[in-house]
C-alpha positions as CSV (number, residue, x, y, z in Angstrom):
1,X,-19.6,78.7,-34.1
2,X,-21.7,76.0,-33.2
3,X,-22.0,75.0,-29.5
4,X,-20.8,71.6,-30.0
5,X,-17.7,73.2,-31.3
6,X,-17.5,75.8,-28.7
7,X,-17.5,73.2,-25.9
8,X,-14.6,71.1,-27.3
9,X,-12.8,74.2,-27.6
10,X,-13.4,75.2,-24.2
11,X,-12.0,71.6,-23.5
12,X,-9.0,72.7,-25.1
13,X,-8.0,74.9,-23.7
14,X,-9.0,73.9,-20.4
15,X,-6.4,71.3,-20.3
16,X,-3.5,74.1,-22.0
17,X,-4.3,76.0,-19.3
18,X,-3.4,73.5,-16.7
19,X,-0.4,72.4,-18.3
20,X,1.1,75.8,-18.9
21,X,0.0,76.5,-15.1
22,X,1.9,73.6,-14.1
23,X,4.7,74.4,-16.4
24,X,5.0,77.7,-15.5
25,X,5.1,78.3,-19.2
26,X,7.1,81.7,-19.6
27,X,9.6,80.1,-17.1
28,X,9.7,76.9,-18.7
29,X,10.1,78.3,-22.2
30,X,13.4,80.0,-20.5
31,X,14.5,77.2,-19.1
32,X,14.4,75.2,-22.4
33,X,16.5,77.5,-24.1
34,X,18.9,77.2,-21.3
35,X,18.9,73.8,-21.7
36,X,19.7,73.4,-25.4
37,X,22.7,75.6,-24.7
38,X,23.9,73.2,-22.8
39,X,23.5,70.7,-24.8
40,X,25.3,72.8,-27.5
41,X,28.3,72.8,-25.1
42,X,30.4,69.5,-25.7
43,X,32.1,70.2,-22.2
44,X,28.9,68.8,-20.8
45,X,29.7,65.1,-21.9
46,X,32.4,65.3,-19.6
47,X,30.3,64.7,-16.9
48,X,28.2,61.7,-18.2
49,X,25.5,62.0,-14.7
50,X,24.9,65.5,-15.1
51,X,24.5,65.0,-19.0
52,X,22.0,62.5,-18.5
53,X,19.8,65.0,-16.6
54,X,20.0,67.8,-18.3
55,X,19.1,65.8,-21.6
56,X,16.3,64.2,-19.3
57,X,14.9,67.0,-18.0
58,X,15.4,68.7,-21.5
59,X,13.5,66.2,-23.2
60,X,10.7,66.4,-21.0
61,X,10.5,70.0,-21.5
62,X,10.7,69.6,-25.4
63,X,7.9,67.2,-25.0
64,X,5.5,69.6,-22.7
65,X,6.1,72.5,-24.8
66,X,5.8,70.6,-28.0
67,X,2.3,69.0,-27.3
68,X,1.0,72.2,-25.9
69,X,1.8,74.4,-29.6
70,X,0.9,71.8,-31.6
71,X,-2.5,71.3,-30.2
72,X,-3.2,74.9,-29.8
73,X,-2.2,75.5,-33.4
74,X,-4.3,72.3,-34.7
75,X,-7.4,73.9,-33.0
76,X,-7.0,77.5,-34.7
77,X,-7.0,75.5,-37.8
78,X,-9.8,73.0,-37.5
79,X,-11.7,76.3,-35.7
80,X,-11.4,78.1,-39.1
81,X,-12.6,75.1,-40.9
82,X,-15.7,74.9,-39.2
83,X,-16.7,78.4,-39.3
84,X,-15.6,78.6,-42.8
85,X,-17.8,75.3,-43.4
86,X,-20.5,77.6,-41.4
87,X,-19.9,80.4,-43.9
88,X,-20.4,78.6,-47.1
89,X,-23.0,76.1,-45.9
90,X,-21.2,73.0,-46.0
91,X,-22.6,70.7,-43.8
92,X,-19.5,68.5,-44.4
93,X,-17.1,70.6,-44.1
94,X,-18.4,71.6,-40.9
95,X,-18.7,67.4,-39.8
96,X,-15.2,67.5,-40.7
97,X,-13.6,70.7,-38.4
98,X,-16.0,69.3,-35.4
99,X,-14.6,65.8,-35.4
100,X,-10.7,67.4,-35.9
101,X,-12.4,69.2,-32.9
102,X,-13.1,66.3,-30.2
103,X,-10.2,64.5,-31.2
104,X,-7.7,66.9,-30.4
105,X,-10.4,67.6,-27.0
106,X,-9.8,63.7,-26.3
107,X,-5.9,64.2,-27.2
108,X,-5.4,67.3,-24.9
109,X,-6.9,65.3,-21.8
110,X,-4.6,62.3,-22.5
111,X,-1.3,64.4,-23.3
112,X,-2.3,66.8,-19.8
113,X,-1.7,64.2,-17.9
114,X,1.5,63.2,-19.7
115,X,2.8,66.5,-18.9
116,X,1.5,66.7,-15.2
117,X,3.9,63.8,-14.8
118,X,7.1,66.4,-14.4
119,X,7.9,65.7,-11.1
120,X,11.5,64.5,-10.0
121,X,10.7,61.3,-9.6
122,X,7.5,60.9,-11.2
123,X,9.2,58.5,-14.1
124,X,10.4,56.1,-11.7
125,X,9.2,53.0,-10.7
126,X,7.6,52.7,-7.2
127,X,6.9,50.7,-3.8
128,X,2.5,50.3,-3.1
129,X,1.9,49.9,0.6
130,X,-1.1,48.4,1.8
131,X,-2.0,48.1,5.5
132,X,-5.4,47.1,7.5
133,X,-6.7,49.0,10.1
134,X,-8.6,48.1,13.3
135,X,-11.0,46.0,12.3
136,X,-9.7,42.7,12.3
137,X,-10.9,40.1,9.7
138,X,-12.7,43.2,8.1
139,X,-10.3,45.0,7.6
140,X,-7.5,42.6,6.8
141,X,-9.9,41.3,4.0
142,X,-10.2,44.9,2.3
143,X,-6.8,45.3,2.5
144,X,-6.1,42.4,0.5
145,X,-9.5,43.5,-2.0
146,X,-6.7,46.7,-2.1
147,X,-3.8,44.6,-3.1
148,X,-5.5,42.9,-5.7
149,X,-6.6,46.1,-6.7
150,X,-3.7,48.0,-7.1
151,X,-2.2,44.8,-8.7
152,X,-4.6,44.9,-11.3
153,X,-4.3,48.7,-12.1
154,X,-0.8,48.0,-12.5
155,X,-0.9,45.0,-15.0
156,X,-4.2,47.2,-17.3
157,X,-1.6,49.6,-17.4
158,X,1.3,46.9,-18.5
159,X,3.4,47.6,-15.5
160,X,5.4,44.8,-13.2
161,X,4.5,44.0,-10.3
162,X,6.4,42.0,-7.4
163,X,5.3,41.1,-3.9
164,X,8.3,42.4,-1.6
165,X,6.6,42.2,1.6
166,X,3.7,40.2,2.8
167,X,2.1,39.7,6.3
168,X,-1.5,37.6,5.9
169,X,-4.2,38.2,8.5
170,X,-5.4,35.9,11.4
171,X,-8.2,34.3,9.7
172,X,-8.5,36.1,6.3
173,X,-7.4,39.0,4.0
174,X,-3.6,40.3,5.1
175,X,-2.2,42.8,7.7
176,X,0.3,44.8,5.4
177,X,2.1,44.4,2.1
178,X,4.3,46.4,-0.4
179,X,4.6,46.0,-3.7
180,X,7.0,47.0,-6.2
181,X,5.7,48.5,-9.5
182,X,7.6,48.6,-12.1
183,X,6.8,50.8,-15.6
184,X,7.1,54.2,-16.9
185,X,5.6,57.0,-15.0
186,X,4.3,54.3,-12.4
187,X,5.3,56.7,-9.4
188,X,3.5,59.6,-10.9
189,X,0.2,57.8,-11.3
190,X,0.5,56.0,-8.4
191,X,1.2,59.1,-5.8
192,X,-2.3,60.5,-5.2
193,X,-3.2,57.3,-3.8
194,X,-1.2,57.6,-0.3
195,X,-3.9,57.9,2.1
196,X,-7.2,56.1,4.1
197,X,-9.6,54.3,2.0
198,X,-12.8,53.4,3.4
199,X,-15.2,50.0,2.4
200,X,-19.0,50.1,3.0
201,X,-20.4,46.4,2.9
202,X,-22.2,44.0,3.6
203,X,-20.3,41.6,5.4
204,X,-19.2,38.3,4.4
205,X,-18.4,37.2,7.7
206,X,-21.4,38.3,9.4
207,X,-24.1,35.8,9.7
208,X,-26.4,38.6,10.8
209,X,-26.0,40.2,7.5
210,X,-25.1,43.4,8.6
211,X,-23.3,46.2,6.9
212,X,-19.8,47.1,8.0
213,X,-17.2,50.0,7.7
214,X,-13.6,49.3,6.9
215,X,-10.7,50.9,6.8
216,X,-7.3,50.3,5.2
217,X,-4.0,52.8,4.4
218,X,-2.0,52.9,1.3
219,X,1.7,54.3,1.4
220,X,3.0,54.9,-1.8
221,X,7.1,56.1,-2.6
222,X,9.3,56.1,-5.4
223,X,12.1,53.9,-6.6
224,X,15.3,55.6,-6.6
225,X,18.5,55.1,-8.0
226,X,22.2,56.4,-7.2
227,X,21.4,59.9,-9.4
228,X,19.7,60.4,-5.4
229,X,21.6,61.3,-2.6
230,X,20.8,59.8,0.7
231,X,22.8,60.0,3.3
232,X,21.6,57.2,6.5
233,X,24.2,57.2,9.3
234,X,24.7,53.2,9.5
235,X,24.2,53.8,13.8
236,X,20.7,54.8,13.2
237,X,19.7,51.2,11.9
238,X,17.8,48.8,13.8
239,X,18.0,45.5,11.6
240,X,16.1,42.0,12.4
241,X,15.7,39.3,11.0
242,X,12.4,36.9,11.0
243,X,11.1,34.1,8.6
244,X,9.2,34.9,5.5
245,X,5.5,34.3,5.7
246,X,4.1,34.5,2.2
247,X,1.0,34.0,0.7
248,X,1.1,30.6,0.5
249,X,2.7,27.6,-1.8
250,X,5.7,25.3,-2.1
251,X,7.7,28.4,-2.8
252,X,7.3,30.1,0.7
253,X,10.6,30.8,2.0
254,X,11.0,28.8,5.4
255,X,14.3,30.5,6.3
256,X,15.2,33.3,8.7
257,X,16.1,35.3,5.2
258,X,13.7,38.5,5.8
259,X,15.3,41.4,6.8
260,X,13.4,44.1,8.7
261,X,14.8,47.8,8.9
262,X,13.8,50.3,11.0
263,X,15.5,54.1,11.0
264,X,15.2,55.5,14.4
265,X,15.6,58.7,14.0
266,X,12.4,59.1,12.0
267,X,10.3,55.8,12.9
268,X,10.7,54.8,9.0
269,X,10.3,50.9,8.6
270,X,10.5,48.5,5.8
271,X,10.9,45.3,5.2
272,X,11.5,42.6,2.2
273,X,11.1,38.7,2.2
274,X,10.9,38.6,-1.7
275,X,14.4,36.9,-1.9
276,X,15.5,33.7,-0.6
277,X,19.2,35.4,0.4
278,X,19.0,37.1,3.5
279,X,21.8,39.7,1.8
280,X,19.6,40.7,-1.2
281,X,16.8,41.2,1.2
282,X,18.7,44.3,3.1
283,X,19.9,45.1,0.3
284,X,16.6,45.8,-1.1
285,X,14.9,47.1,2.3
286,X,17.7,49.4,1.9
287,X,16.8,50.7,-1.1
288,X,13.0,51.0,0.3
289,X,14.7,52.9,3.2
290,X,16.3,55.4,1.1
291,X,13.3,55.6,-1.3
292,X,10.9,56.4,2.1
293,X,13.5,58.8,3.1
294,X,13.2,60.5,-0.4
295,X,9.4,60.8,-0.5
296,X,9.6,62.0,2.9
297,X,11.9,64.6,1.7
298,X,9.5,65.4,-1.8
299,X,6.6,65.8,0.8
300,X,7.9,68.4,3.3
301,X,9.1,70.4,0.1
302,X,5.6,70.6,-1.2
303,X,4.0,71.2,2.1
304,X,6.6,74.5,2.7
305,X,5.7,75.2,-1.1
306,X,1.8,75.0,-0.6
307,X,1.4,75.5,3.4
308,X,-0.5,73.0,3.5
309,X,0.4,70.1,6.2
310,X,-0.9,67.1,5.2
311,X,0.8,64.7,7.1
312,X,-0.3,60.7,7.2
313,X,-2.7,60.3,9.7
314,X,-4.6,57.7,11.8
315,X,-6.4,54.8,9.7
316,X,-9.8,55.7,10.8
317,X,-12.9,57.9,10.5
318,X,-12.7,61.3,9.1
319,X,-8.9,60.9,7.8
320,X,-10.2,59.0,4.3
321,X,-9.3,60.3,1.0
322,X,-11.6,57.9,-1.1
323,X,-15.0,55.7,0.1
324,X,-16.0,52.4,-1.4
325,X,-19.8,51.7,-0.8
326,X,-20.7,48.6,-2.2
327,X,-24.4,48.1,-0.2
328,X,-27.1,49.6,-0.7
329,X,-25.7,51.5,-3.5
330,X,-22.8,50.9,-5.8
331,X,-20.4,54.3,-5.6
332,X,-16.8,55.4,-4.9
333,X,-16.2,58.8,-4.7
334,X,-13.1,60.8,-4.0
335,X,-13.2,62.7,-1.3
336,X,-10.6,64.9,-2.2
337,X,-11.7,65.9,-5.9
338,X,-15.5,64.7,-5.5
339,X,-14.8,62.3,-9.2
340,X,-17.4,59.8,-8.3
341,X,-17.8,56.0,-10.3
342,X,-21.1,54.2,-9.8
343,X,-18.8,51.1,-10.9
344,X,-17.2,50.2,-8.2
345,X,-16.6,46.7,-9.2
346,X,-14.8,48.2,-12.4
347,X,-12.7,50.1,-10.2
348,X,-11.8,47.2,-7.4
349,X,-10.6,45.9,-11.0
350,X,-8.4,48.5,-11.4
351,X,-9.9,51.1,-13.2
352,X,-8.3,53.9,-11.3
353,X,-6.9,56.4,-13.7
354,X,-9.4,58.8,-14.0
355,X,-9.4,59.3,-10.3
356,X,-5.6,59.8,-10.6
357,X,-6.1,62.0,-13.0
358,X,-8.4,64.0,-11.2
359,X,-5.9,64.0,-8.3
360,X,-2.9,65.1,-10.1
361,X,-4.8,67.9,-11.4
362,X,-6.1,69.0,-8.5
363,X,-2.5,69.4,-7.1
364,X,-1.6,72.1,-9.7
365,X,-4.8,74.0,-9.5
366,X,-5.0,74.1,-5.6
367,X,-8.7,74.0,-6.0
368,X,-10.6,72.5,-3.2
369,X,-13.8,70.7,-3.4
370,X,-16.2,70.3,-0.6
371,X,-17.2,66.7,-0.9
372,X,-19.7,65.2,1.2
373,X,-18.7,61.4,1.9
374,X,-21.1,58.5,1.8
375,X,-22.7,56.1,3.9
């Protein structure tokens, strides 16, 4: 076969190969069938929760499993058109098989990351943290460039997104924020972007021109719901209140309605001021406690699953995941995966998916990448 068709092919079944890996494919072809037992059994209605999640988790499966054998069977057959095309020495028969060929190639990289979106609460929505670091102005202002980046990602993708928490900057920009994203699948997209993210600039609020280094943290953690069980001992709970101090407008609320939450025991705090009622406001920081508690959960069962002990660290030099160099050269790369864009106005848009993508493939491989950063 043609080299042209050999490389989609090897495309392919590139991306298979990470699904199944990240399916565990003989085990999840097991578990399906246990699942459709169950379904089978009309004693299961009985218990409409547990139902729901083993038709959730079934469908899912059905889905992974599905894509997987229907691409691999579609590229046997467009494979034996080609090289029957090849055989009989027609050129459009051969056209034909190679463009069946980088579809399904263009397909199989869209549907891998569908599937690599398995995780327990990877179809929830989710809370976005942003928060400067030492810097001042600096900082405070690429935190807010971050906002409005992760804002935008959100709405390319048609997702929802609310302000919950907002605390602007001295001068400029903002000291921290969470938002709440809401849409299909937005936790599992939005996961691999907890960490340190570094700006390279010239500054704008340097009269000398000079460039500067900035660094800002994002926090991201699922919306959950009462299908998750989070027990919080009600003695554990320091709660203030404080007036809301929004971004700005007639619609700033001027009460002492924010609520403030912090849990002791673990240092945990969030906050809301979206609301004008001080009750809805702990009632949602109590959901964002119970989500934080949750991720915090999901994280140490991955690092005893991988031994690996990432834990969040300062918001500084040598703890970035990603750098933004905007002068003398346009770049961001990921430091993590090494995907580099020489656009980074496209991606301070929002264009972020392909380095989620290269992020949440990363996590089933386990490969690491030894990426230089920039300057």
């Amino acid at each position: 076969m043609r080299a042209e068709g050999q490389a989609h092919i090897a495309r392919i079944e590139k991306a298979l190969a990470l699904v199944r890996k990240f399916l565990d494919w003989d085990r999840a072809l097991r578990r399906f069938d246990e699942l459709n037992a169950r379904v089978e059994d009309p004693t299961l209605w009985d218990k409409p929760k547990e139902a729901e999640a083993v038709m959730k988790e079934r469908r899912r499966l059905e889905a992974s499993i599905g894509t997987v054998n229907e691409i691999s069977a579609e590229m046997a057959d467009a494979a034996e058109f080609v090289e029957l095309g090849e055989m009989e020495g027609d050129e459009d028969t051969i056209k034909e098989g190679l463009a069946t060929l980088s579809a399904l190639a263009d397909r199989a990289d869209a549907d891998k990351i569908q599937a690599l979106l398995g995780g327990e609460a990877d179809s929830n929505d989710t809370y976005l943290e942003v928060h400067a670091g030492a810097g001042g102005t600096e900082s405070q202002d690429w935190a807010e460039i971050l906002q409005r980046m992760y804002t935008r990602w959100a709405e390319r993708r048609g997702y929802k997104v609310e302000l919950v928490d907002y605390h602007s900057g001295e001068s400029a920009g903002i000291k921290s924020c969470t938002l709440l994203i809401k849409g299909e699948n937005a936790y599992g997209y939005a996961k691999t972007e907890s960490g340190v993210h570094r700006l390279v600039r010239i500054s704008p609020y340097d009269s000398a021109a000079r460039r500067h280094t900035s660094f800002s943290s994002v926090w991201v953690y699922p919306v959950i719901d009462d299908t998750f069980e989070i027990d919080i001992n009600p003695s554990d709970l320091k709660i203030d209140t404080y007036r809301a101090s929004g971004a700005g407008g007639q619609h700033v609320n001027t009460t002492d309605s924010a609520v403030r939450i912090t849990h002791q025991p673990s240092g945990i705090i969030v906050a809301s001021q979206i609301d004008r009622s001080q009750h809805k406001n702990r009632e949602i920081a109590m959901g964002m406690l119970k989500a934080r508690m949750f991720e915090a959960e999901m994280r140490r069962r991955e690092e005893a699953a991988s031994a690996e002990h990432a834990s969040k660290s300062d918001i500084g030099w040598g703890h970035q995941i990603r750098s933004y160099v905007l002068q003398p050269y346009q770049q961001v790369k990921d430091l993590r995966t090494g995907y580099v864009s020489t656009a980074p106005d496209d991606v301070l848009d929002g264009e972020l998916d392909p380095f989620m993508a290269a992020a949440l493939s990363q996590r089933v491989t386990g490969e690491k990448v030894d990426v230089e950063d920039v300057d």
